[in-house]
Structures are given as C-alpha cells and as structure tokens.
C-alpha positions in Angstrom: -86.7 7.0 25.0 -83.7 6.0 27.4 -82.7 8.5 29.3 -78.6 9.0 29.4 -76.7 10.5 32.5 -79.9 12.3 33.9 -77.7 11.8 37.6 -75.0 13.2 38.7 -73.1 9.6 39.5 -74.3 8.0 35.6 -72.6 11.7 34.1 -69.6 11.2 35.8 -69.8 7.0 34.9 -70.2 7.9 31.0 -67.3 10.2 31.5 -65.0 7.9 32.7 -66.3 5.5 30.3 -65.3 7.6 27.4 -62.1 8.5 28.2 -61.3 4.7 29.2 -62.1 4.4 26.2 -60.1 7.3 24.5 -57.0 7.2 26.7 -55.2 4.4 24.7 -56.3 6.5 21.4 -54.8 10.2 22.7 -51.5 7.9 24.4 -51.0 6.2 20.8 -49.5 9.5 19.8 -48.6 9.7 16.1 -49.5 6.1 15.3 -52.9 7.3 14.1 -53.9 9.9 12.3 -57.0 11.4 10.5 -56.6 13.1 7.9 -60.2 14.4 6.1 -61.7 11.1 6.8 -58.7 8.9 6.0 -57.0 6.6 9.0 -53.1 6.4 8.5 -51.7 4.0 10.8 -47.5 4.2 11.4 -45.5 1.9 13.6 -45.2 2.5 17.1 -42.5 3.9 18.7 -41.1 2.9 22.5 -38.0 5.1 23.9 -36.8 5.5 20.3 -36.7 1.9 18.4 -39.4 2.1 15.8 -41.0 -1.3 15.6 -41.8 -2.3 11.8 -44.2 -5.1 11.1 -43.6 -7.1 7.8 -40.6 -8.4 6.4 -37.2 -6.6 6.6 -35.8 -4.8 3.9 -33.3 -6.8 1.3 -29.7 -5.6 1.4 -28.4 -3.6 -1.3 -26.4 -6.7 -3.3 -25.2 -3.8 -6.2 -23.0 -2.0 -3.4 -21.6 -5.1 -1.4 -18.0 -4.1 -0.6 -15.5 -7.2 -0.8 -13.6 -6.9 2.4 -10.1 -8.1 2.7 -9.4 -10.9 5.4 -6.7 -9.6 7.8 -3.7 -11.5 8.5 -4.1 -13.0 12.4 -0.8 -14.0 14.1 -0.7 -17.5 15.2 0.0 -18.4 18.5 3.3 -19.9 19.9 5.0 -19.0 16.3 9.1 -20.4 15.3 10.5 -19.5 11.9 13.5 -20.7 11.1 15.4 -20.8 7.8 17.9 -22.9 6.2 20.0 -22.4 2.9 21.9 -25.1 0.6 23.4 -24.1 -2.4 21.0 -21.0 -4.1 17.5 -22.5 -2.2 16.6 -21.1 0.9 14.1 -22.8 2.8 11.7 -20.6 5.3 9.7 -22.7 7.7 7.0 -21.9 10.0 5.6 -23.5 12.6 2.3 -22.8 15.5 -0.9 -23.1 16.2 -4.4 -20.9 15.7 -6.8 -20.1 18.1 -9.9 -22.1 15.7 -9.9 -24.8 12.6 -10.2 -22.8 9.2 -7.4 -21.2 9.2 -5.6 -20.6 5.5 -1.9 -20.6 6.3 0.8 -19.9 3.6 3.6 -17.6 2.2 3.8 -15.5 -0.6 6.9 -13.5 -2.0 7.2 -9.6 -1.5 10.7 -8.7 -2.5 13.1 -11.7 -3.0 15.6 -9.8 -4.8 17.5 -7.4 -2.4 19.9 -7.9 0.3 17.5 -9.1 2.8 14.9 -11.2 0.8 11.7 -11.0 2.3 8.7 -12.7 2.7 4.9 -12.5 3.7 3.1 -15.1 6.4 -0.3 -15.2 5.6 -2.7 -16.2 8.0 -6.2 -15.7 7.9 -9.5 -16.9 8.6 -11.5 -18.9 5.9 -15.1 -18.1 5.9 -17.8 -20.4 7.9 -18.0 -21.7 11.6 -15.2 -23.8 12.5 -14.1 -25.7 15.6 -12.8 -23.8 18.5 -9.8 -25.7 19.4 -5.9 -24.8 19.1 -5.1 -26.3 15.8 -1.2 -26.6 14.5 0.3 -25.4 11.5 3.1 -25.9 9.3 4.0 -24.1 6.0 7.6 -23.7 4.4 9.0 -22.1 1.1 11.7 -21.8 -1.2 13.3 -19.1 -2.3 15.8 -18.6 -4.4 19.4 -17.0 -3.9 22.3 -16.5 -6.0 25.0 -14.9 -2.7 24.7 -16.7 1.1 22.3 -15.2 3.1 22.7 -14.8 7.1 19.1 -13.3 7.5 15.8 -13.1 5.7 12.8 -11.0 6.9 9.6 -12.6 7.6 6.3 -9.9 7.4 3.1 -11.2 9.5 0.5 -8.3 9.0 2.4 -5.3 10.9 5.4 -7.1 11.9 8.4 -8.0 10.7 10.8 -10.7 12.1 14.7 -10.9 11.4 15.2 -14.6 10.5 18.8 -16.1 10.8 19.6 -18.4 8.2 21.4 -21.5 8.9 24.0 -22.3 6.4 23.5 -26.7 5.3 26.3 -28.1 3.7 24.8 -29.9 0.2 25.3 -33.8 0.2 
C-alpha cells in the first residue's frame, strides 16, 4: 500500500495541508453547523451586518401609517389683504425651493375679531424639478364690520396682516 507521512517533513506537509484545508471551516464561525449528521448553513456575518441571500422581505401593507404632509414656508413670502364692502381678499405671493408644490388657503376661524386663515403649502408626492418656482394664491372671506387686521397661520407661525380698506366702485 502507499505509505502516508512515514517522514518527518511529509507529517508536517499533511498537517499543514489539513488545516489549510480546515481554517476557512473553524473561521466560518456559526455559519455551519452539524447537528447529528445534519448541515445547517446561516448567513454570514461581517462586523455586525448579517448578509441575507434571497429576496427581501415584503412590507407589512396592513399597518402602513398615512403620514400627514407638513406645511413648508415658501421663500421670499408677501401677504397682503384688501377689503370692499363685506369681502375680504387675502393674497399671497413667493416662490418654493422645487416644482410640486400644492399651495392654497383654507379657513380656520373666520368669525371672531381677527379672522384667520391657514396657508397651506406642501409638497405633492413624486420627483419634481429643482428650480425656484412662484406662487400665487388668494381668498375671500367674508365680513359683516371693517377689518384693520386678519391673521395668516403658515405651520407654526402666525403673521398679523393689515388690511387695506378699497372704496367699492
């Protein structure tokens, strides 16, 4: 028969070939396993990111949560408002920083002393162009007494309009 390590030098050889061999298998760590005759194989895992093979896993569309789109203020904003009779007229003008934005006002509390109103400004959903695009929106509320202000909200903030008093024709 063959005759295996029977010198010093092969023994050493066939050592160093076996554990070449087995070094990659004892580094693996706990990628493999044996279990009674029964190979498991797990991802790898390098400086704590577990690498998964396969497809990922499909989000949860049961517990998607509708978020709200806040209210951005526009860049280089007037408001100004102007009254005639029982109409007030609130009119704003400026730009956004991108295309897409959805720009309008809705009524809060119009019935008070200081009627007030909300500037909506938000970002519609999609990719849009990056460029400073201008906006105009107005709105008419009504008014039994002359006004001299009327409160604009924008998110947080609330601005103090003056209203300008127009003569009918």
């Amino acid at each position: 028969m063959f005759r295996i390590a029977s010198t010093r030098t092969s023994r050493l050889g066939l050592v160093a070939g076996i554990l070449g061999f087995a070094a990659p298998l004892m580094a693996a760590g706990p990628e493999i396993k044996v279990n009674f005759g029964r190979v498991t194989v797990q991802p790898p895992t390098f400086a704590h990111v577990q690498v998964r093979f396969g497809s990922p896993k499909r989000p949860d569309l049961g517990r998607h949560q509708h978020r709200r789109p806040e209210t951005v203020i526009p860049c280089d904003l007037q408001l100004s408002a102007y009254q005639s009779g029982d109409r007030v007229i609130v009119v704003a003008r400026g730009s956004n920083t991108s295309s897409g934005f959805i720009t309008r006002f809705e009524a809060c509390d119009t019935s008070g002393l200081r009627p007030e109103v909300h500037l909506v400004n938000v970002r519609g959903d999609g990719c849009y162009a990056q460029v400073m695009t201008p906006f105009d929106v107005s709105a008419t509320v009504q008014s039994c007494r002359p006004l001299s202000c009327i409160r604009v909200r924008i998110g947080h903030q609330v601005h103090d309009v003056r209203v300008i008093q127009s003569r009918r024709l």
